[in-house]
N, C-alpha and C positions, 0 to 999 in steps of 0.2 A: 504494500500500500504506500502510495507518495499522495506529497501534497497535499494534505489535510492541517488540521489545529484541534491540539488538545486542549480544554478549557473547563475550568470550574463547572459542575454539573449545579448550579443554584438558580434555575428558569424556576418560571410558577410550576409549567406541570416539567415532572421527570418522570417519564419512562422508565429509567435504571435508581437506582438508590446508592450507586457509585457515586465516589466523591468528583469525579470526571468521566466528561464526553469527547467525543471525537464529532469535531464539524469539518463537512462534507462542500466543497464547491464546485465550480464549474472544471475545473484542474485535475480534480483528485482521481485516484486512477485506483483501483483494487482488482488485484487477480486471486481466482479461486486457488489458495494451495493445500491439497489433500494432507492432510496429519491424522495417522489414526490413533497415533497415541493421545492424541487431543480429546477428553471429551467436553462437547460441548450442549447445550441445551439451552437455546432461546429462551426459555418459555420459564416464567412464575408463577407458579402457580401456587392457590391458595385455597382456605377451604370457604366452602359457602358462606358459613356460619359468618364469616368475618366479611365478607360481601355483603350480605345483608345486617352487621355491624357497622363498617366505616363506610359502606362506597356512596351513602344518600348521606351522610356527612363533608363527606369530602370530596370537592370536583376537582383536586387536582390527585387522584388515587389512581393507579392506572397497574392490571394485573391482567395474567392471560387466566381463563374461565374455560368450564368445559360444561355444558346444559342445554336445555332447550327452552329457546324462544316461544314462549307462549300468549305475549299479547305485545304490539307496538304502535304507538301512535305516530303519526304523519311527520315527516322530515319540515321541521320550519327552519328558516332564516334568524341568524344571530348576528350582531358585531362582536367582534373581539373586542378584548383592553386594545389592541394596538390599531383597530379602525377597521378593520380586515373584515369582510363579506364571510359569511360560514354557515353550515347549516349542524343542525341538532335532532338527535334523534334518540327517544325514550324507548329501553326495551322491557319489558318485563320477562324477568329470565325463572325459569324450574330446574332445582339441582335434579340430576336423574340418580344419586346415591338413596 
């Protein structure tokens, strides 16, 4: 990987709970390189319980979910804090455990 910047991870919302990120420009360049001694795993996950604990607490929570979608209401239009056009959309989720 070239050409990137590592930078304090302190945005509203984070993704990781790492104390640093890696930003991405128009330059930056990454090639796949196989490592099997790597393991690696995307994904956070967490249990419902605590889903339906913090995540209508808190909109800057953000965790990968595994259930199904059982009721959603219609995608509307929001502003950012930073002025930005976005849209929003409420799910209603069922743990399938």
């Amino acid at each position: 990987m070239q050409n990137f910047i590592v930078t304090t991870n302190n945005g509203k919302v984070r993704t990781t709970l790492h104390k640093y990120k890696l930003s991405f420009y128009t330059k930056t360049e990454v090639i796949l390189q196989p490592i099997e001694t790597f393991a690696f795993n995307p994904f956070k996950f967490h249990p419902f319980t605590e889903l339906e604990s913090n995540g209508a607490s808190d909109e800057n929570l953000l965790f990968d979910y595994i259930g199904e979608v059982v009721e959603k209401e219609e995608a509307r239009g929001i502003i950012t804090c930073t002025g930005h056009q976005s849209k929003r959309i409420t799910l209603q989720l069922e743990d399938l455990e």
